[in-house]
N, C-alpha and C positions, 0 to 999 in steps of 0.2 A: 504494500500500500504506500503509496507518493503522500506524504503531508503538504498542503499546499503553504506555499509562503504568502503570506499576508501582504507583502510588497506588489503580487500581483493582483491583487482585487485591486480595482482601480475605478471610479467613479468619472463617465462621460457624459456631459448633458450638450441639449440640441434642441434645437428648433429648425426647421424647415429641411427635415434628411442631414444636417450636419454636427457629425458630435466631437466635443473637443474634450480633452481631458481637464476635469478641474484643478487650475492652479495651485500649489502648494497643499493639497488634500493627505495629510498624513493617517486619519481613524475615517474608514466606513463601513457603516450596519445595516444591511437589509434585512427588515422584520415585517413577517410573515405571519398575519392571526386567521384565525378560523373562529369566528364567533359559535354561541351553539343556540338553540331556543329550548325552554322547558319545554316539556310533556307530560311533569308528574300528574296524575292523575289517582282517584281510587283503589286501582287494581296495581299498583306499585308498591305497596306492600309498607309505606313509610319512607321510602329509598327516592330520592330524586331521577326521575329520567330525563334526557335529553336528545336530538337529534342535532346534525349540521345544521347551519345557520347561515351569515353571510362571510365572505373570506375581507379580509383586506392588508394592504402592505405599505409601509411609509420607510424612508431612507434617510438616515443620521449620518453626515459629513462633520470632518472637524478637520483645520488646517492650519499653517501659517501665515498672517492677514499680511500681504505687500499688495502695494501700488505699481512697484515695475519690477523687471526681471533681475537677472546677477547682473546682466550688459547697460542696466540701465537704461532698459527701453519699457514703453506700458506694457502692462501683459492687458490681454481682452479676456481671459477669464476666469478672472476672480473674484470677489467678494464683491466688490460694488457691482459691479458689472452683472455680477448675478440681483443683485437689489435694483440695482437700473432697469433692469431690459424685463424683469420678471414679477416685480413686487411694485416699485415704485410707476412706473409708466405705463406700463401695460399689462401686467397681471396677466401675466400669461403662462400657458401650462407647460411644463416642461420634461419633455422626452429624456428619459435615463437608461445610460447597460450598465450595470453593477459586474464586476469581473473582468477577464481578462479574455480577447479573443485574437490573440499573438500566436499559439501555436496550436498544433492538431489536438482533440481529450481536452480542448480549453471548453468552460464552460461560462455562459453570461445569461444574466436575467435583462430583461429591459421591459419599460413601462412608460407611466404616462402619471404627472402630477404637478401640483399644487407647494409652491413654497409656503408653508403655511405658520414657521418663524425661523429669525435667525439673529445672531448673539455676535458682536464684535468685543472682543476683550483685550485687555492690555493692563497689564502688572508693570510693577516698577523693576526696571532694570531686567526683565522679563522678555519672552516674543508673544507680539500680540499675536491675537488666534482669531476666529471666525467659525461661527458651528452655523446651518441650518438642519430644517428636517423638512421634505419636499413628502407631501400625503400624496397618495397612490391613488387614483381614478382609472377605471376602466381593469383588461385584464392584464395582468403582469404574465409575463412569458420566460422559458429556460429554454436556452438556444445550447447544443453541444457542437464545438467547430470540427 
């Protein structure tokens, strides 16, 4: 069994077929729920039952917050950037692959969501960070390359 490296889940988002890797993205979590609905009823005997319910999935990014690259040019996708084109002007949905799809046996999920909040931080004498979490709408997919 391969352990996969964490270094390669990798977080691209897109709008209009094009996806770019998110800037300085160091921690990403794709979560996965399955809601359930009761059932208990009389003939349960005291014991709660349940069946399937609705499914849904939201992805937690976290990074290091810059403005331009090492060469000292802008980067186009980072934290503002993601707040400009997606929250602030136009609230627009944003296409995601979670993973890696660089070599054969790679596996990616990709979806469709909602920035639904995001956190710029900065400590003293610290690197400032940037988290969001983008809610999941419609169905989420697992592609194997």
């Amino acid at each position: 069994m391969a352990i996969l490296n964490g270094t390669e889940l990798k977080v691209y988002l897109g709008n209009s077929g094009q996806n770019t890797l998110v800037a300085y993205a160091q921690n990403c979590t794709l979560n996965i729920n399955q809601s359930t609905r009761e059932i208990t009823n009389k003939d349960s005997n005291g014991f709660k039952e349940v069946l399937e319910g609705v499914r849904d999935y939201s992805l937690d990014v976290d990074g290091a917050y810059a403005w331009t690259s090492g060469s000292d040019t802008d980067i186009t996708n980072g934290a503002d950037d993601l707040i400009d084109t997606n929250v602030l002007t136009a609230r627009l949905p944003v296409t995601f692959m979670f993973g890696d799809n660089q070599a054969t046996d790679d596996n990616y999920y990709t979806g469709q969501g909602y920035i639904t909040s995001m956190s710029l931080t900065g400590g003293t004498e610290d690197t400032a960070t940037y988290s969001f979490t983008i809610e999941g709408t419609g169905t989420l997919s697992r592609t194997e390359v």
